[in-house]
C-alpha positions in Angstrom: -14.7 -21.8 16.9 -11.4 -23.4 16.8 -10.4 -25.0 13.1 -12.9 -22.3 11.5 -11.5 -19.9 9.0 -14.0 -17.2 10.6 -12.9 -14.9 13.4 -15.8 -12.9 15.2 -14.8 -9.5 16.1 -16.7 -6.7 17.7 -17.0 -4.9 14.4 -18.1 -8.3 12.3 -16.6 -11.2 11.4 -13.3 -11.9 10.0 -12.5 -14.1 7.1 -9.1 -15.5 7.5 -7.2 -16.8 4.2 -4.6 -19.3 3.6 -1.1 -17.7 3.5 2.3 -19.5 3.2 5.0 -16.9 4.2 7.7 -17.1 1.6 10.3 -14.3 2.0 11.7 -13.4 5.2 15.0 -11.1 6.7 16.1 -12.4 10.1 15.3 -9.3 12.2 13.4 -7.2 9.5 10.1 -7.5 8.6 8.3 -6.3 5.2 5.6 -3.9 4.4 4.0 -2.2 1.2 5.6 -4.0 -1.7 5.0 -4.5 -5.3 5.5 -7.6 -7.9 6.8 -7.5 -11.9 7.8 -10.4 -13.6 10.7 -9.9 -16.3 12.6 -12.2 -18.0 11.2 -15.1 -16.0 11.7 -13.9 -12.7 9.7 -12.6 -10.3 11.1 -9.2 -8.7 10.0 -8.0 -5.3 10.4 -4.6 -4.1 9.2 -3.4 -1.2 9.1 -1.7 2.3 11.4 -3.1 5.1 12.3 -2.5 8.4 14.0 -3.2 11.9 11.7 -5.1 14.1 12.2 -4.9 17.8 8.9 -6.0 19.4 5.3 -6.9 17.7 3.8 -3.5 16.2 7.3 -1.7 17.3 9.7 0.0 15.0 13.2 0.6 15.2 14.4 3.8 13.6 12.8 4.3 9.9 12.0 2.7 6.7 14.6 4.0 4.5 14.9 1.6 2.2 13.3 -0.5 -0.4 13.7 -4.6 -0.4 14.8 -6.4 -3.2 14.6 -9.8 -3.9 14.1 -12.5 -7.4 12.6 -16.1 -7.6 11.3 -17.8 -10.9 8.3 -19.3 -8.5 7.1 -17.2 -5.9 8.1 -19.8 -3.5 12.0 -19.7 -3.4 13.5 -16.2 -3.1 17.2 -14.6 -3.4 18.1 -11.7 -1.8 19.2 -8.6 -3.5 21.0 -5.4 -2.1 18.4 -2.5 -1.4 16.9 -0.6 -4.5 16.7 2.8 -3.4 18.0 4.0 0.4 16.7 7.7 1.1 19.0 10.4 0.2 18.3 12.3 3.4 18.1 15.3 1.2 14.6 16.8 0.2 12.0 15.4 -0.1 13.4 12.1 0.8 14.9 13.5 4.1 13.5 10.5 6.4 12.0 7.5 4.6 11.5 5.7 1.0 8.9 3.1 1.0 6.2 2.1 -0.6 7.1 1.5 -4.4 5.0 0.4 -7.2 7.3 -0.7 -10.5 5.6 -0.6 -14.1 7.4 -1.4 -17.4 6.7 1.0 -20.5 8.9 0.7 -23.9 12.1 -1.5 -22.3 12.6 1.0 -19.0 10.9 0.2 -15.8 9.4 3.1 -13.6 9.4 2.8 -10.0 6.6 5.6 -8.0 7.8 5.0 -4.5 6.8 6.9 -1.5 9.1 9.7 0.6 8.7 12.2 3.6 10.6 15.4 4.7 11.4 16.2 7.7 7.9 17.1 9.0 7.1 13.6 7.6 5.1 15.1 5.1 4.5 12.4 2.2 4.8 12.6 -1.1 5.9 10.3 -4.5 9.0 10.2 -6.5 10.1 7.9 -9.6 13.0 6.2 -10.5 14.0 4.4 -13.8 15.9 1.5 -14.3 16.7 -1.0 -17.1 17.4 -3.7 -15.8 15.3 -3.9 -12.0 18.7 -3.8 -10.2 20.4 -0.3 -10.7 17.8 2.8 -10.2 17.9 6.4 -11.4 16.1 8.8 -9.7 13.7 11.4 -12.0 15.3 15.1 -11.6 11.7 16.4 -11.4 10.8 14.5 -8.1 8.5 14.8 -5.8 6.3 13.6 -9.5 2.6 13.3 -7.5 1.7 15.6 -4.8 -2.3 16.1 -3.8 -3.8 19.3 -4.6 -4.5 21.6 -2.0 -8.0 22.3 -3.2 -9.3 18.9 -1.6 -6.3 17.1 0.2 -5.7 17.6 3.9 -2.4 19.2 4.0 -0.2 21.3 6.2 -2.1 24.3 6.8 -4.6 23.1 4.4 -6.8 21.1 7.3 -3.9 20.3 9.3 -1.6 22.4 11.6 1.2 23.7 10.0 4.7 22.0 10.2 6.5 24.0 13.2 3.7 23.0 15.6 3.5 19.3 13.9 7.4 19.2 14.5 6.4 20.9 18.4 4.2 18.1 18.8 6.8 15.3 17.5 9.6 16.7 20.3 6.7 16.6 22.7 5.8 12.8 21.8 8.8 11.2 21.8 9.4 8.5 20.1 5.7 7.5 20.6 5.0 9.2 17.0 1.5 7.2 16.9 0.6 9.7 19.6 0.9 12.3 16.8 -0.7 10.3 14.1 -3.8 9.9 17.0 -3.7 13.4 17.5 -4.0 14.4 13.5 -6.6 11.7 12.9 -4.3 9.8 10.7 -0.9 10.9 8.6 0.3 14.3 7.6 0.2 15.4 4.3 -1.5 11.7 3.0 0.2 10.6 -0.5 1.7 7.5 -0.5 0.9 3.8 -1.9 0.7 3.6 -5.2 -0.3 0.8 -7.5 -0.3 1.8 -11.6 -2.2 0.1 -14.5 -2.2 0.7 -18.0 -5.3 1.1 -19.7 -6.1 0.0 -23.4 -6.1 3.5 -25.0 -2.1 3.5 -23.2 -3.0 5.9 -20.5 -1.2 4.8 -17.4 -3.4 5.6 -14.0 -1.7 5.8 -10.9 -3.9 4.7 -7.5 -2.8 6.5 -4.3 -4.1 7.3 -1.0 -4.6 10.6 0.9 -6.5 12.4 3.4 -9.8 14.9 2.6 -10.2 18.2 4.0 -13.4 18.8 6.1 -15.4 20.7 4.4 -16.0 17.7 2.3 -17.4 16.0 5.2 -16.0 14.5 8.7 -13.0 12.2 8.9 -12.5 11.0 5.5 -10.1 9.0 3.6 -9.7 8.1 0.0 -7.9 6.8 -2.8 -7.0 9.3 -5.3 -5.5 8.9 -9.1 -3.4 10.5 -11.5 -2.8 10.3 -14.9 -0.2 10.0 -17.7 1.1 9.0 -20.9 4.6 8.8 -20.2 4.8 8.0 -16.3 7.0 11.0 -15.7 4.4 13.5 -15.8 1.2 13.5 -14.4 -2.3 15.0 -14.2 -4.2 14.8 -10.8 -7.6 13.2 -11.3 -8.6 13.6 -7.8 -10.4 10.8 -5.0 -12.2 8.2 -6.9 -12.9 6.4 -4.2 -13.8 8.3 -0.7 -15.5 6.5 2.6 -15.1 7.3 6.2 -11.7 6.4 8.3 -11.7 4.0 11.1 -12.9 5.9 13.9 -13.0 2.2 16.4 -10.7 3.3 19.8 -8.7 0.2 18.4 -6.1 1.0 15.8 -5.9 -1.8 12.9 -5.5 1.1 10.2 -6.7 5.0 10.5 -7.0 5.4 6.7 -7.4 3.6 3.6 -4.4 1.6 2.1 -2.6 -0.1 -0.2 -4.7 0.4 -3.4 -4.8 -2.3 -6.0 -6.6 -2.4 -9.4 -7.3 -5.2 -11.3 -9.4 -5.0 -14.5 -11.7 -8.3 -14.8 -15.2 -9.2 -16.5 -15.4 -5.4 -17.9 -14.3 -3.9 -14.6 -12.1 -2.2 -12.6 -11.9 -4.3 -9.0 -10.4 -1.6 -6.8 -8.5 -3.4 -3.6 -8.0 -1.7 -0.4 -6.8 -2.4 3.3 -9.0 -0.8 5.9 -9.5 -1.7 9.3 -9.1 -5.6 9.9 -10.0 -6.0 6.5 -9.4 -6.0 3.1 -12.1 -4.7 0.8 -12.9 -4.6 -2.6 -15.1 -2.6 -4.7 -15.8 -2.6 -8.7 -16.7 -0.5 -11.1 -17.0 0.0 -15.0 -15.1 3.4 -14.9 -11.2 3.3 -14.1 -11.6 6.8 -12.7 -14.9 6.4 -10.5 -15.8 4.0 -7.4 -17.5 6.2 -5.7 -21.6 5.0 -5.4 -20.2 0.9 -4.8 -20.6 -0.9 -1.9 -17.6 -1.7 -0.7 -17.4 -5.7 0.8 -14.9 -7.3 2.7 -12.4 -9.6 1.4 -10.9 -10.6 4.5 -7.4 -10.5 6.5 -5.2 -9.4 4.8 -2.3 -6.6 4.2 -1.3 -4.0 1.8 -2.1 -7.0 -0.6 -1.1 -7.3 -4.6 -3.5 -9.1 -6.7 -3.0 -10.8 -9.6 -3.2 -13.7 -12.6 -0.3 -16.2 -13.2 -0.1 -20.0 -14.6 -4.0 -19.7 -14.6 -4.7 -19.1 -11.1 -5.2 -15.6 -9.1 -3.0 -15.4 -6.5 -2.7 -12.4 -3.6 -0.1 -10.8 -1.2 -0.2 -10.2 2.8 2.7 -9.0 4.5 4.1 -8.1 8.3 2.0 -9.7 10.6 1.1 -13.7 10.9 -2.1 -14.4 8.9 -4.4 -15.0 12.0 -3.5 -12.1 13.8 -5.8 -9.9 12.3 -5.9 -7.8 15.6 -2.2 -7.2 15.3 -1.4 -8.7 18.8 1.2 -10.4 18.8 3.2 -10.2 15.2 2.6 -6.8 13.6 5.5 -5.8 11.8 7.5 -8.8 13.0 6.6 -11.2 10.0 7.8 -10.8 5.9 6.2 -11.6 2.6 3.3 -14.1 2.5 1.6 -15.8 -0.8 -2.0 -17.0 -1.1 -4.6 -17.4 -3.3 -8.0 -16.5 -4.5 -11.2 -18.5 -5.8 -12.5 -15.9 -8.7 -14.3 -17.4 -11.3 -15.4 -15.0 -14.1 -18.7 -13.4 -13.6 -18.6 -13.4 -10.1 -16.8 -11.7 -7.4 -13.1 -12.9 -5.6 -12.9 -15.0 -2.7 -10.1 -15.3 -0.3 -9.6 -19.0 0.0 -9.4 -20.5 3.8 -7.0 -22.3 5.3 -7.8 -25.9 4.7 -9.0 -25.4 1.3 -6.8 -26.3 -1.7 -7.0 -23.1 -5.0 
């Protein structure tokens, strides 16, 4: 009904949230992105792009945004972070980062594919948020073969991916239709730190078959010095979208928070954003996901005693991704989550 913060759909109902869109690049829109505070400033890093049409792309996301403000409201500009080196395994894209800080130097996972657009994650370091360094041992997290669809692991191997790209065009959804989703899965990460110092780093990938039919998950890794890490594995697996429209194939954009004794595990699929808890860091499998509502590649978090929570790319009522997808930059909201009981994406209308 018109004025209600609820959208019926034909898969269920759609909770709608109250956004204020706060960083934008005339022509550009932003993506997967992460948030530190240092020093009293807020940095923002995160994916960007060139938009030419709602849901269109022009060219790649090479490079990571950068941008400051001391109240999430008022933003400056910063040159890029990181562009891709267009040299293994960064030959096409960098996107995606997550930042951390550990000791005085801040580590950056952020997100690369080759020239079969296979993904995987690299790190940087940096002192000061402005000038990066990348790791010499990159690609740092890769999925293990054992369970993750990769080429010719569960998916075709790269010559006849790359036969299938020439064939498609510049239509390289096509492809992603034809795979059931993205080839070689690893990207989006989102790390936390947990009180015996281990870091765990949340990421999202593709399982083979033989797990069972068409699904997705987040995986994790492990480490105590976020430059090498142990794969843990999916900790959280359900199935993709499998609707003929095409919000989001997989699971996305990860976010832990811990809260109340657990781990509240935030992901994007479909029209939604879900959330699931649990009291192990490195287990949500057996939860019921629910849905949050609309909302995109989201960062939760605590500040100046309220939670407050990230969308990004498209308008906040377009929850179909009509008519802004990828047109629109970073949006701030907030969430009712009183302790004890579970978060709530506050409606438009309806002051925090």
């Amino acid at each position: 009904m018109p004025g209600s913060s609820i959208r019926p759909s034909p898969y269920g109902d759609v909770q709608l949230g109250a956004f204020r869109e706060v960083l934008t690049y005339p022509g550009r829109y932003l993506n997967d992105h992460c948030l530190i505070r240092h020093e009293g400033l807020w940095h923002f890093f995160g994916i960007i792009g060139d938009v030419t049409g709602p849901g269109e792309m022009h060219g790649v996301e090479d490079s990571l945004a950068h941008a400051t403000s001391a109240d999430l409201m008022e933003w400056t500009q910063h040159p890029p972070a990181l562009t891709a080196t267009g040299v293994w395994p960064e030959e096409v894209t960098c996107f995606a980062p997550y930042v951390i800080e550990h000791e005085g130097c801040f580590y950056m996972l952020y997100c690369v594919t080759d020239v079969h657009r296979t993904q995987r994650m690299c790190l940087a370091t940096s002192t000061d948020l402005f000038n990066w360094e990348r790791f010499p041992g990159n690609p740092v997290i890769v999925p293990s073969v054992s369970w993750a669809k990769w080429p010719g692991f569960g998916l075709p191997p790269p010559d006849e991916v790359e036969r299938m790209h020439r064939d498609a065009g510049e239509d390289f959804l096509s492809v992603a239709r034809r795979l059931g989703g993205s080839y070689g899965g690893c990207r989006d990460p989102h790390i936390i730190r947990l009180d015996d110092g281990t870091f765990v780093a949340y990421w999202v990938a593709r399982v083979q078959e033989k797990f069972g039919h068409n699904l997705v998950c987040v995986a994790a890794s492990m480490s105590h010095d976020l430059l090498h890490w142990q794969e843990i594995g999916p900790v959280f697996t359900m199935k993709a979208w499998t609707f003929d429209e095409e919000p989001t194939l997989e699971v996305e954009s990860p976010c832990v928070v811990p809260k109340d004794g657990r781990f509240w595990l935030f992901f994007k699929h479909g029209w939604w954003t879900h959330f699931v808890a649990s009291e192990s860091p490195y287990d949500f499998h057996g939860y019921e996901p629910q849905r949050l509502g609309f909302c995109h590649a989201s960062e939760v978090f605590r500040w100046e005693g309220q939670w407050w929570i990230t969308h990004c790319s498209a308008d906040p009522q377009d929850f179909r991704y009509r008519e802004s997808n990828r047109t629109r930059g970073l949006f701030i909201g907030h969430l009712d989550w009183p302790d004890g009981a579970p978060p709530r994406l506050i409606p438009p209308g309806e002051k925090p």
